[in-house]
N, C-alpha and C positions, 0 to 999 in steps of 0.2 A: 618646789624651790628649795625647800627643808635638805631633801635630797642631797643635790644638787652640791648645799654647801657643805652636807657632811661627807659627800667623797671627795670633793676639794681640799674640803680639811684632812683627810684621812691622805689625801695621796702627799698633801704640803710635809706632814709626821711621818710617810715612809721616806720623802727624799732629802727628809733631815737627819733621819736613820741611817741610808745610805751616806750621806755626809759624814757621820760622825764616824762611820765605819770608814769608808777610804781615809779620813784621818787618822786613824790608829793603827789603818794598815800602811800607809805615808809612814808614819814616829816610829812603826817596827822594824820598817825596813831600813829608817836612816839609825836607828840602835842596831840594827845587825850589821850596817854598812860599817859603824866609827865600830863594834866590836869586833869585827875582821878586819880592820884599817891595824887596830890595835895589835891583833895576835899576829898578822903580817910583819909587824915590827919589831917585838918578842921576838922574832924565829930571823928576822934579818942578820945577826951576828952570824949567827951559827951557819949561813948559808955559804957556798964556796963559791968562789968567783965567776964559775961557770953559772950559775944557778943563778947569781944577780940578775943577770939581763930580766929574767922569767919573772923574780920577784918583782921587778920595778914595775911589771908591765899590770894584765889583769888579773887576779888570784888564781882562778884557773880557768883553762880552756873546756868551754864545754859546744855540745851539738858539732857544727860544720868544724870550728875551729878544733875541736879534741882531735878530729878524725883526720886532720892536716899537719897536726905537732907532728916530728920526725918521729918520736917513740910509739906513736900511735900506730894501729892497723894502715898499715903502706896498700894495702889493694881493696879494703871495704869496701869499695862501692864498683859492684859487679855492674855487666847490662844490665840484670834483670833487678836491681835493686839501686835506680836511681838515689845522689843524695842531694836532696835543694840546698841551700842556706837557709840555716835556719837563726835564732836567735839567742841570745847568750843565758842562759839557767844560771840564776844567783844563786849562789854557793853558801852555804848555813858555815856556821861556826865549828869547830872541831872535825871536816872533813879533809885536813889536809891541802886543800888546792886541786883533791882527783877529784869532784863530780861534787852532786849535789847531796849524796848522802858520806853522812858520818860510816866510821868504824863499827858504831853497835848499829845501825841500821844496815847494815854488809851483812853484821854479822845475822841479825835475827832473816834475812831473804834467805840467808845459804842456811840456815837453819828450818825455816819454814819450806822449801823445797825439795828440802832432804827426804827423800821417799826408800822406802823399804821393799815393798815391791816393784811389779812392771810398773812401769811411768813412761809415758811420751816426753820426750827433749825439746821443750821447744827454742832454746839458744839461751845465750849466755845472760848476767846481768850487763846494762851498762848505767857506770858512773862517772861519767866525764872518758873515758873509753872502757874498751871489751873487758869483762872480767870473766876469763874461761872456768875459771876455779869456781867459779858462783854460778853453777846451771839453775836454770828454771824450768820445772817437770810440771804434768800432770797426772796423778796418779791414774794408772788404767781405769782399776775400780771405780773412779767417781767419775767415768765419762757419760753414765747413764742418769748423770745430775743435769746435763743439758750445758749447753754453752753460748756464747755468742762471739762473731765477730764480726767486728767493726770497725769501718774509717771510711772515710772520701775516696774516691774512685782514682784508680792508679796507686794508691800507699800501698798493697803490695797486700792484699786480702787473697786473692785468688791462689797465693804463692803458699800462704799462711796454712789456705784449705788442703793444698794438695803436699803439704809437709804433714800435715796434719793425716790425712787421709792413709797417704805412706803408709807411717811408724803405725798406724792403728792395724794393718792390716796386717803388717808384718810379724802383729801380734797376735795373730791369727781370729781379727774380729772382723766379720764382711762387713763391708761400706755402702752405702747408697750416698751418689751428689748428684747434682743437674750440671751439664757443661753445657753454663752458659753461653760463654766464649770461643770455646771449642780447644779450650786452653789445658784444660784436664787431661784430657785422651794421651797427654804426653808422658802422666805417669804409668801407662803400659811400656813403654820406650824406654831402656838405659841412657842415663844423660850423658853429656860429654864435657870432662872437666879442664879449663882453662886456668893460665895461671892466676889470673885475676879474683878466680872463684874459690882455687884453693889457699888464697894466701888471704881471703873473708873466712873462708869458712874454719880455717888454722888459728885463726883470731878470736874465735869462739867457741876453738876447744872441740868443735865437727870432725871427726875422724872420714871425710867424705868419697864416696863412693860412686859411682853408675847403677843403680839397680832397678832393673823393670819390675810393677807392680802389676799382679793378675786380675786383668781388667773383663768383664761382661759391658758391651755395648748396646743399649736400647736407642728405641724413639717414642715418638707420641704416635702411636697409630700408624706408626710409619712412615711417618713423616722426615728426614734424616736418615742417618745410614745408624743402624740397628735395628735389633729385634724387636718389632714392635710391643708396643705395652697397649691395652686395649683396657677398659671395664665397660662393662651393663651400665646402662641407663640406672636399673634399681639398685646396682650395688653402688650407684654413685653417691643415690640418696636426693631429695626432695632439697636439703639444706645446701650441700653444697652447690648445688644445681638452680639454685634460686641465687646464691651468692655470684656463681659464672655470668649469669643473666640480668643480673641488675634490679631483683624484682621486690617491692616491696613490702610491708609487713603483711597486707593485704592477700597479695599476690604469691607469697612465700605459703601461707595459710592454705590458699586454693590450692595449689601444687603438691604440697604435701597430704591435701585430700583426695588429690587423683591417685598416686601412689598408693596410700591407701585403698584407695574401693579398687585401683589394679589386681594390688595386693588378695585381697577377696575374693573379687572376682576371676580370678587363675590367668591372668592374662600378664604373661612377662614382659617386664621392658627391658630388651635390647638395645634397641638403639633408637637413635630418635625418632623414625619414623613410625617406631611403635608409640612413643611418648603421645605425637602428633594426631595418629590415629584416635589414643585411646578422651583428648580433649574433644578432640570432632566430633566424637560418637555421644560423647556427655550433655554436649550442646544441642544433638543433633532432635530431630524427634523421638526417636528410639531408645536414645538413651538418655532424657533429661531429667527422666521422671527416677533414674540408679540413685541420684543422691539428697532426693527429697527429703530423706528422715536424717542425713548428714550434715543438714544447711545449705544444700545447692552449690550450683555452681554457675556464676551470671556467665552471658555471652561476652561481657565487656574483660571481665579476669580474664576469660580463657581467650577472645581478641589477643589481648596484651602478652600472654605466656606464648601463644603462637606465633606472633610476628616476631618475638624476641629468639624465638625457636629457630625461627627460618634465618636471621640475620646469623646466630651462633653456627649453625651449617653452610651458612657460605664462605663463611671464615677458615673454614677445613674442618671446622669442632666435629662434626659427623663422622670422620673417620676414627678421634678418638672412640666411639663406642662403638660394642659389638661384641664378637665373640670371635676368637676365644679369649675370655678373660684372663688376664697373668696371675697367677696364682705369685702372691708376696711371698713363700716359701721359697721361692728362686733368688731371691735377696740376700738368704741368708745361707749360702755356699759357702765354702774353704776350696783351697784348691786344697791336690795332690798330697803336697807339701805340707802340707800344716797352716798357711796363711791364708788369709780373709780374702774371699774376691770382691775388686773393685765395681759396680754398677756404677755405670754411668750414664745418664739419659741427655741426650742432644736435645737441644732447644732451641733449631733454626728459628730466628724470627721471634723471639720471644716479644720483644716490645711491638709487635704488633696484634699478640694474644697475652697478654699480661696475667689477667685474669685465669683464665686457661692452666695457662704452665702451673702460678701457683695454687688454684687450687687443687688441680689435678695430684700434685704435692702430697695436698690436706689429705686428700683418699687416698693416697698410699700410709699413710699414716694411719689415718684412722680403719682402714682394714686390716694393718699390723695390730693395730690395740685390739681390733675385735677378733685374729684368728689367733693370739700367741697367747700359750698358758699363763699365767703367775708364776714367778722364778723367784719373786724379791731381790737382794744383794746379790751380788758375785762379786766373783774377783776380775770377771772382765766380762763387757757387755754380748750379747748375741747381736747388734745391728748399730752401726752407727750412724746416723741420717743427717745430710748436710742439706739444711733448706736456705739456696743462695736465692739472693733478691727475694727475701722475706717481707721487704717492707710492702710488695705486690699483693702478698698475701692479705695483710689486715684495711688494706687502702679501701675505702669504704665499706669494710664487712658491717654486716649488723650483729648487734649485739648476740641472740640467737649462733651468731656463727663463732663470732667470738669466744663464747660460755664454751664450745662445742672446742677451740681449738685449746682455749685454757685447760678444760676435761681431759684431753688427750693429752697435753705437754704436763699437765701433773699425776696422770696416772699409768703414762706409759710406762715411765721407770720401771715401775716393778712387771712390767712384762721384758726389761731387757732391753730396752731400746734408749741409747742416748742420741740430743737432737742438737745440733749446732746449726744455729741461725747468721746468716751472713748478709750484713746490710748494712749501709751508710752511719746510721747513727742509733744509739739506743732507744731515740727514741721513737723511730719507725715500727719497735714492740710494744703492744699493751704493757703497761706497768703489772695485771695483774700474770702476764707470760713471764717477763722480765723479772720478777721475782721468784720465779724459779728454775734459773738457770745459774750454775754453780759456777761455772768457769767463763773469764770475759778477755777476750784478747782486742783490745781495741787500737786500733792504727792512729793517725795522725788525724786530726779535725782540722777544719778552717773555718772560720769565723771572721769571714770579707764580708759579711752583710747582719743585717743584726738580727735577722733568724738565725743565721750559724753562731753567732753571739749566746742568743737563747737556748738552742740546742748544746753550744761548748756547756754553757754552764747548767744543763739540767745534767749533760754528761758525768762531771768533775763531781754533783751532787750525790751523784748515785755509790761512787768508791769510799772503801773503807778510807779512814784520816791515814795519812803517811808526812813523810818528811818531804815530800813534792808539790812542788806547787803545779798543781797538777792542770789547773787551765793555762799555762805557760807551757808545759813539758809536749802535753796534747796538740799545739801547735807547732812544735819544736821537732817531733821525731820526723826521720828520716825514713825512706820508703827500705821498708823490709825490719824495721822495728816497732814497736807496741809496749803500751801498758800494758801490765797481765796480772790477774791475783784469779785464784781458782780454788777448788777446795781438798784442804789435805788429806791424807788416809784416815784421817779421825771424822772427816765433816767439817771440821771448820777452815772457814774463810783467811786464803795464805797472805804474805805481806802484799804492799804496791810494790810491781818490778817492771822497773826499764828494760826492757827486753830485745838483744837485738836476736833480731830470731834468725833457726837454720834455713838454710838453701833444701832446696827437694833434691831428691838423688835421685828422680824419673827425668825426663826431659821437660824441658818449658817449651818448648816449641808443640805445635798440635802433632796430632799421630798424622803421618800420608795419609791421603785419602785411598789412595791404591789400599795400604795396609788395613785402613778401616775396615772395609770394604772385604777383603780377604779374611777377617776375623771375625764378622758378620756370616758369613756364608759360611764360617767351619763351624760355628756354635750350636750346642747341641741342643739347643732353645729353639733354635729356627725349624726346624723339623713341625713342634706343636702350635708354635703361635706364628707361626711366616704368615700363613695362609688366612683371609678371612671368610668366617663361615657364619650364615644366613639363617638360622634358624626357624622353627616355626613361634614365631612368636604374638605379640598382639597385633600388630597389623595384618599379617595373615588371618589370623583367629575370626579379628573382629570382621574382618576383607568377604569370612566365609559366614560368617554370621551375618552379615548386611547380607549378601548373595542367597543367604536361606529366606531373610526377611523377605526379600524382594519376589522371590519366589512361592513365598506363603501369601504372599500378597497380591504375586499376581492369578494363585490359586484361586484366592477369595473374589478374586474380580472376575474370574473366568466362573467359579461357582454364581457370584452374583449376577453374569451375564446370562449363565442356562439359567438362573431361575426366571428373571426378566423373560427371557424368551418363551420359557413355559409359560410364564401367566399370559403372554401376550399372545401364545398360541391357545390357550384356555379362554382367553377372552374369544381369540377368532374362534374360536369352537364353539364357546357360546353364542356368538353372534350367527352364526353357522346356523345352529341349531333353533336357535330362534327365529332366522329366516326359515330352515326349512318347516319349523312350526308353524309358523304366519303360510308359508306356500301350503301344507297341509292341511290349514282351517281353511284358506283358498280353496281350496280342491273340495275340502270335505263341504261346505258351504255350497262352490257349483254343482257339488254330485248331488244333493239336498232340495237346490232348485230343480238340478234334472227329474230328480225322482220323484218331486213332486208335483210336474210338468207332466211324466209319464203314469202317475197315480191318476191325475185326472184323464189324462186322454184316454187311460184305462177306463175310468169312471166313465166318460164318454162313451166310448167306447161298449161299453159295459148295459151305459142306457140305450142306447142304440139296438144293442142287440136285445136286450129287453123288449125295447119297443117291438123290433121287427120279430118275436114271438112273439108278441100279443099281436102283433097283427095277425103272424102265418097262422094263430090258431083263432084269431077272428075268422078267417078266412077259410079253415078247414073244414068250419062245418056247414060249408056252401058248396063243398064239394060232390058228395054222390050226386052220382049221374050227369055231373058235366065235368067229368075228371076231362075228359079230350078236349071239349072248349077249355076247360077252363086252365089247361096246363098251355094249351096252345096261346090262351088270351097273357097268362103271365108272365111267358117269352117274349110276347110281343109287346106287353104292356111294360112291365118292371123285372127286369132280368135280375138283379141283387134277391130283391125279393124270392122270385122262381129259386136261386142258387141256395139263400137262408132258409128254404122252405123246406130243400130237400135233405134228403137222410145226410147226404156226402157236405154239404153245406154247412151245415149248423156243425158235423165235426170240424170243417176246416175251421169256423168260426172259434170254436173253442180252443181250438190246437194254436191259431193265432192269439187269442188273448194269456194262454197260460203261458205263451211264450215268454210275451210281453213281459207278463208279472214275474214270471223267472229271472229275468233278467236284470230287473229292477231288483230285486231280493239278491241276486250275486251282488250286486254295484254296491248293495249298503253293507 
């Protein structure tokens, strides 16, 4: 409850703050009203008859109305440089009646703009109208301080870029922009000057011309009519590639770990399919066990990284990567002539890959910092990079990407490279980007809603103090003019200037597409990078590596099946063997019986014949003298007997038992 009432009380004490302040800013302005009431009546004598009318009226004519007085610029407002109605700029004390600044504020602008070397023109001062004698430059030298520019959409930024881009080139420094619009391509094309255009551009001191600027036209992967622009999977990097994808800090961590053991383990990422490959393999059984001693890698991260994966290549994202990579060396050409060539990259459809286009951006950036030596200062930059629709850029990054874009926008400089950032409002920049960029051309604001209120006013916050009431002016200027303060040849920070700036001297119309299309197919770029080529990269690698597993595996299954069959022919061998062991104790067993079957019949046998010699020789010796009876009575009576008795007998009897036993003695 404490709380409670002490933010109550705290907000009661700001918005009596605020009070006190619109009062003292109310009393200053009715003191500056009755002190210009007063110096208007002072200078009424002296005034001529013709001049009454003007004096009676408002002090002086400022915004729509300056640009309407007959003395004014008669043709200011071209097609290409709409002018609205705007509102009347109160006029300070000692400026005369011409505009909002004084004499010594004239004079320190045209003093503060005064540059010694090359400088870019960007147009005249205005103080209640054109003052051609009062240009506003930017010194070459400090364009690798970085810039910005800004305003609401239609104030005439795109016009701003491609004046900008011109003189830079002409200076012989190559350009890199994005044609968003398709509005750029026109600075290849000499313009075509009307009278409308030369009697604006004569009004601010423009000497103007038609001159086509030498333009190189890309795409994203080919997407659009140029030469495509392509990078690797790993030269894109973990971080930016987690920023594309939406992933987070979690998520960012695992991706960066796959990259990683990629890395180690020699397996290139090309393109996404390699990316895809090399998490499947992670998760998979084969490979889960790679990053054990790393922290792992759950199934649910790499879920989430793949399905993100597969939605970013439906998108087209997949044909940005690949090969052949563009080497950023190509960025930084001159033509023939001595002058910077134009790159321009086509951005069909950008609001429907937002993310994409800008940070595709980021890596052309951050591959410039990592391949261009140290140069420190020059007198003019090697690259100058216009990052339009910036605010795409930071629109939920994380911090991580953040740190990574501040790193790069404060250390490029000294490799040479200035970055102009173009986008609605300053504050669509980190504060910690935004404070380092030297030069700010900011367009017209609108403040219909009290976000744009909040945004006017952190705008106005950010400019040096000047003699403008600068949340006033900001909604005041007319399309094709700007605030501007940038930094002079010394470093330091030039006055506030109202700025009506120049017309472009390429065309504002887009380039034909016929002519695109024929400068496209003559570039000597197309030759290396037209074609996309497949490399062998991790998908294959791993593709051949699964194919070997599969095949060591089905090795081991084929080995594990002959050994199974061996032992199962080892069993049947022993069971074999054990039968025919069991049939051979069979047999030896019935031969055992036999032979002991035949042992006795022998034995039998054997008493038998025993016997029947103890008879024959019972009976021999009853033989003399009745050998005739008694051979006759043995045939008749027992013939075996008569047979065993005689000589030929008793051998067959013997010949028959040794048989016998013969036989039985082979059998055992």
């Amino acid at each position: 409850m404490s709380d409670a009432v002490e933010q109550a009380r705290a907000a009661a004490e700001a918005a009596k703050r605020a009070a006190d302040e619109a009062r003292r800013l109310a009393d200053e302005a009715v003191q500056r009203a009755e002190e210009l009431a007063a110096a208007l009546a002072a200078r009424a004598p002296a005034l001529t008859p013709e001049a009454e009318p003007a004096a009676a009226g408002s002090p002086a004519p400022s915004g729509q109305e300056a640009r309407l007085a007959p003395d004014a610029e008669p043709a200011s407002a071209v097609p290409s440089y709409p002018e609205p109605a705007t509102a009347a700029v109160t006029v300070p004390p000692g400026s005369g009646g011409a505009g909002p600044l004084g004499p010594d504020a004239v004079a320190a602008i045209r003093t503060g703009y005064t540059v010694e070397g090359p400088a870019l023109e960007l147009g005249a001062l205005v103080n209640g109208e054109a003052q051609p004698d009062v240009q506003v430059r930017i010194p070459l030298g400090m364009l690798n301080r970085h810039g910005l520019v800004a305003g609401a959409t239609g104030t005439g930024k795109t016009r701003t870029l491609q004046v900008l881009a011109e003189q830079i080139a002409a200076n012989g420094v190559p350009v890199f922009a994005a044609d968003i619009k398709g509005d750029l391509s026109g600075l290849a094309v000499a313009g075509q000057g009307n009278e409308k255009l030369l009697a604006r551009t004569e009004g601010i001191g423009q000497q103007w011309q038609g001159v086509a600027s030498q333009a190189e036209l890309f795409s994203l992967g080919g997407q659009g009519t140029g030469v495509p622009i392509r990078a690797t999977v790993s030269g894109f990097g973990p971080l930016l590639l987690s920023k594309v994808l939406g992933l987070n800090d979690t998520q960012e961590s695992s991706l960066g770990l796959v990259f990683h053991y990629a890395v180690q383990a020699g397996l290139p990422l090309v393109d996404l399919a390699d990316l895809r490959s090399v998490l499947t393999f992670l998760v998979g059984d084969e490979g889960k066990g790679e990053l054990a001693e790393l922290g792992g890698l759950s199934k649910q991260t790499a879920g989430v990284i793949l399905r993100e994966l597969i939605t970013f290549a439906d998108k087209g994202a997949d044909q940005f990567f690949g090969e052949p990579e563009i080497d950023t060396q190509v960025f930084l050409r001159t033509a023939a002539d001595g002058r910077g060539i134009v790159s321009l990259l086509e951005v069909p459809g950008v609001q429907d890959q937002p993310e994409v286009f800008s940070t595709f951006l980021m890596w052309l950036l951050a591959d410039l910092f990592n391949e261009l030596p140290e140069v420190g200062d020059q007198d003019k930059p090697k690259l100058v990079f216009f990052f339009d629709e910036a605010h795409l850029l930071f629109s939920g990054a994380s911090k991580d990407f953040t740190d990574q874009i501040v790193r790069t926008v404060r250390l490029i400089r000294s490799k040479g490279i200035g970055i102009f950032f173009v986008t609605q409002t300053p504050k669509d920049v980190p504060n910690d980007v935004l404070a380092q960029l030297g030069s700010r051309i900011q367009h017209q604001l609108r403040a219909h809603t009290p976000d744009d209120a909040k945004a006017l006013r952190a705008t106005v916050s950010t400019y040096p103090s000047s003699d403008y009431d600068l949340g006033e002016v900001l909604t005041s200027l007319a399309t094709g003019e700007a605030i501007v303060t940038v930094m002079n040849e010394k470093g330091a920070p030039t006055p506030v200037a109202w700025t009506r700036l120049r017309a472009p001297q390429g065309s504002m119309d887009p380039m034909p597409a016929a002519e695109m299309q024929s400068r496209v197919q003559a570039s000597p770029l197309l030759a290396t990078y037209g074609t996309r080529v497949d490399p062998d990269s991790a998908h294959e690698m791993l593709a051949r590596r699964m194919e070997a597993a599969a095949a060591e595996a089905a090795a081991v299954d084929a080995q594990k099946d002959a050994a199974l069959a061996a032992a199962e022919a080892e069993e049947e061998s022993a069971r074999a063997a054990a039968a025919a062991a069991r049939e051979a104790a069979a047999q030896a067993k019935q031969a055992e019986r036999e032979r002991a079957a035949a042992q006795k019949e022998y034995e039998r046998t054997q008493r038998e014949f025993e016997k029947a010699e103890r008879a024959a020789a019972s009976r021999s010796s009853g033989r003399s003298g009745r050998s005739t009876r008694t051979t006759a009575s043995r045939k008749a009576d027992d013939p075996l007997s008569d047979l065993l008795g005689s000589g030929l007998g008793g051998t067959i009897a013997k010949e028959v038992v040794h048989g016998i036993f013969s036989t039985l003695r082979r059998r055992r």
